[in-house]
C-alpha positions as a LaTeX table, in Angstrom:
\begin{tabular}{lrrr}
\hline
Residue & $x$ (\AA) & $y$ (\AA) & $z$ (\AA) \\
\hline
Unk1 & 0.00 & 0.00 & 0.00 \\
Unk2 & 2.86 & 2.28 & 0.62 \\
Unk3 & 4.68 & 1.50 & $-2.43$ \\
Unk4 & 1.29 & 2.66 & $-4.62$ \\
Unk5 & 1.07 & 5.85 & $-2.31$ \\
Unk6 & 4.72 & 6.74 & $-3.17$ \\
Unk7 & 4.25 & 5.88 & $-7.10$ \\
Unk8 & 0.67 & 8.08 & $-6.87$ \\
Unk9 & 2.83 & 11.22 & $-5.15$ \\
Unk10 & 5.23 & 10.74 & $-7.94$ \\
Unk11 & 3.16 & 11.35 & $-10.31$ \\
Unk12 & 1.58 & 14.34 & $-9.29$ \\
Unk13 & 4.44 & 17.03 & $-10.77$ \\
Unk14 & 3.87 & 15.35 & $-13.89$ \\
Unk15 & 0.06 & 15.95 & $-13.81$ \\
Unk16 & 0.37 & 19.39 & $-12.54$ \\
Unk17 & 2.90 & 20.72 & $-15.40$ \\
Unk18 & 0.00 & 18.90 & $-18.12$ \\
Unk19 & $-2.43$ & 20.93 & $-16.02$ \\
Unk20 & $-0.71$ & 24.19 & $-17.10$ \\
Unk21 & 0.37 & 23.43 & $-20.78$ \\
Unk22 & $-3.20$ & 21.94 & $-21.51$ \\
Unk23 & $-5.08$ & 25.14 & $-19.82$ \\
Unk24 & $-2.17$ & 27.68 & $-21.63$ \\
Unk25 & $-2.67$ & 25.39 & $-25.26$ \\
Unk26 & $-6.65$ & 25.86 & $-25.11$ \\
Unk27 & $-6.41$ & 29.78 & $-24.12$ \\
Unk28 & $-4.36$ & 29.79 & $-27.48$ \\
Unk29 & $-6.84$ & 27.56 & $-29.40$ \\
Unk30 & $-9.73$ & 29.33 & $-27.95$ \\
Unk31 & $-8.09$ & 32.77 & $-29.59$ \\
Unk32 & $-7.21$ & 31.81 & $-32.32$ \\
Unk33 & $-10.78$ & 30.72 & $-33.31$ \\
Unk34 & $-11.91$ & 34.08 & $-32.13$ \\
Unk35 & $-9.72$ & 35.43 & $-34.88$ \\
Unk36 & $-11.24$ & 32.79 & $-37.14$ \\
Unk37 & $-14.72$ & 34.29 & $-36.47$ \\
Unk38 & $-13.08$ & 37.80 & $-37.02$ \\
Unk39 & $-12.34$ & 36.55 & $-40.64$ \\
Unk40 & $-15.29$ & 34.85 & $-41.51$ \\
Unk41 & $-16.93$ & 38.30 & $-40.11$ \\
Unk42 & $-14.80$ & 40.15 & $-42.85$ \\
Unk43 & $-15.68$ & 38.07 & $-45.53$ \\
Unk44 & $-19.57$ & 38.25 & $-44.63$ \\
Unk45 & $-19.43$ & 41.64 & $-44.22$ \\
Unk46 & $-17.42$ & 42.81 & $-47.38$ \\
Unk47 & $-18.92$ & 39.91 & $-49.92$ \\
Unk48 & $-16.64$ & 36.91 & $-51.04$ \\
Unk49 & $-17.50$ & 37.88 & $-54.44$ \\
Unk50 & $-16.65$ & 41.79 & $-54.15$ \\
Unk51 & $-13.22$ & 40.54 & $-52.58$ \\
Unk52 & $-12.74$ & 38.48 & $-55.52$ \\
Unk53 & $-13.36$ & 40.96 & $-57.86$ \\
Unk54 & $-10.71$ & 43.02 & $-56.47$ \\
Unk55 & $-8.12$ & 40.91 & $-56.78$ \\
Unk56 & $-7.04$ & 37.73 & $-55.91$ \\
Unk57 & $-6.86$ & 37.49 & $-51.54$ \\
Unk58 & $-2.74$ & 37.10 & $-50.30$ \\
Unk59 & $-3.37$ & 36.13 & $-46.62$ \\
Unk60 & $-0.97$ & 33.79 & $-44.73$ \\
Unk61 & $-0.44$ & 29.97 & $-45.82$ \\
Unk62 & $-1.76$ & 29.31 & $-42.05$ \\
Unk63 & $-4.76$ & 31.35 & $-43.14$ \\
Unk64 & $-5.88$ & 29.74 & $-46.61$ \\
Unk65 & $-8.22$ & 26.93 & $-45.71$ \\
Unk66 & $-10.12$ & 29.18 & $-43.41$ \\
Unk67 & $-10.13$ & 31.76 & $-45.84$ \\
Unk68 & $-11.69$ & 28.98 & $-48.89$ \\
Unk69 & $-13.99$ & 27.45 & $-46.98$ \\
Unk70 & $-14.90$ & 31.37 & $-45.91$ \\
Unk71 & $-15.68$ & 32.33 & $-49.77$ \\
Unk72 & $-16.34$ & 29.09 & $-50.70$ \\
Unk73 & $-13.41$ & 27.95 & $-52.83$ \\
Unk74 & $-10.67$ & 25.81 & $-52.66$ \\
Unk75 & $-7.33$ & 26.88 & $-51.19$ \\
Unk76 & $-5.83$ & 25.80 & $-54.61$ \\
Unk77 & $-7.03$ & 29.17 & $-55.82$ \\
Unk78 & $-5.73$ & 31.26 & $-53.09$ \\
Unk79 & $-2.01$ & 30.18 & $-53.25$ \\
Unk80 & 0.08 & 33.26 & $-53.74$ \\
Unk81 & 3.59 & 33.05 & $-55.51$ \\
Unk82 & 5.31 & 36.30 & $-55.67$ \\
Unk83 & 7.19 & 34.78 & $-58.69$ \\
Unk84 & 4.34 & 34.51 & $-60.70$ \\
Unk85 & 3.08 & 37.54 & $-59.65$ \\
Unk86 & 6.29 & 39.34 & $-60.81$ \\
Unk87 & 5.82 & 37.56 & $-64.16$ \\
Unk88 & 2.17 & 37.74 & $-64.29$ \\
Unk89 & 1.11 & 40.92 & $-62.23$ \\
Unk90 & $-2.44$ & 41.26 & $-61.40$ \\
Unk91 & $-4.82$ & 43.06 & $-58.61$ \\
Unk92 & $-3.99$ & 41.61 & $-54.92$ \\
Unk93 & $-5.99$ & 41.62 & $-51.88$ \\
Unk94 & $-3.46$ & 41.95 & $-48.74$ \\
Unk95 & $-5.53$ & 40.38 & $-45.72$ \\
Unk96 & $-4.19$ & 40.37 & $-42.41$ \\
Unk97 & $-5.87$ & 38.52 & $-39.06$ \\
Unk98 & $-5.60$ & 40.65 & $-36.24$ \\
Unk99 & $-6.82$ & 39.94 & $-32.92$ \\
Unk100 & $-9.00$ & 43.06 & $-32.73$ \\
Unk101 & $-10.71$ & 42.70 & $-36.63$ \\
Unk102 & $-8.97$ & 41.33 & $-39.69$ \\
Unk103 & $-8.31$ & 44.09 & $-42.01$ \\
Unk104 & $-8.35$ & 43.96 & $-46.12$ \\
Unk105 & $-7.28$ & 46.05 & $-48.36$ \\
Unk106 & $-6.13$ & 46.43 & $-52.18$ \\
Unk107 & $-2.45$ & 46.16 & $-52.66$ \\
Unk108 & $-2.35$ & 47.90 & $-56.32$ \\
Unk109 & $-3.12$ & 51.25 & $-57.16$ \\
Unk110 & $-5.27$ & 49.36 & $-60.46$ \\
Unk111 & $-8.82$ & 49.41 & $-60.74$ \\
Unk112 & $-11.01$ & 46.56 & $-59.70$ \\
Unk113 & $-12.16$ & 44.12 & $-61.89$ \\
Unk114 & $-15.55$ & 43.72 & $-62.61$ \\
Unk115 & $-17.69$ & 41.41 & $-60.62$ \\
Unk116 & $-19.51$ & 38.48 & $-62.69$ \\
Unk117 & $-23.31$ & 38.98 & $-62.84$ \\
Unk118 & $-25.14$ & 37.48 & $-60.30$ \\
Unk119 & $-27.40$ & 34.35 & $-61.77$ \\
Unk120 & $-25.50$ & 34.73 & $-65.23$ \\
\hline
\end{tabular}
């Protein structure tokens, strides 16, 4: 009986340290899908389309899925090179997650593209 009470106290420095980094790794989880909320709240409020039509979106590679499944596309389409776009340039749309409101904005001086007609 002692030998188990000995092993049990053993164990408790162990279980208090997992304690910690569990409670510290879901504060981090539970902010960063605030910030995921934050972008889906940009999108919905600015129009997956109308960002679209300003160019294509350049937000971070940890970003992308979110992003897609946000404007309802595939991350294939968001992938940003800035080789091609030194080769190929065309309208980008610099997004940026911040913990207070993600923030969107045009990073050319060109004009938008037109967006394609709704039911067309």
């Amino acid at each position: 009986m002692l030998l188990i009470a000995i092993f049990a106290a053993s164990l408790v420095p162990a279980a208090h340290s997992r304690y910690i980094f569990e409670r510290n790794d879901l504060k981090r989880q539970r902010a960063r899908t605030a910030e995921i909320n934050l972008l889906a709240s940009v999108v919905h409020r600015l129009g997956g389309a109308r960002i679209l039509a300003c160019g294509q979106p350049n937000i971070g590679i940890g970003w992308q899925s979110e992003l897609a499944w946000d404007l309802g596309s595939n991350t294939g389409s968001l992938y940003f090179s800035a080789k091609y776009e030194q080769e190929h340039p065309h309208p980008i749309v610099n997004m940026y997650p911040t913990p207070t409101a993600g923030s969107s904005f045009p990073a050319t001086g060109r004009t938008p593209r037109k967006p394609p007609a709704v039911g067309a």
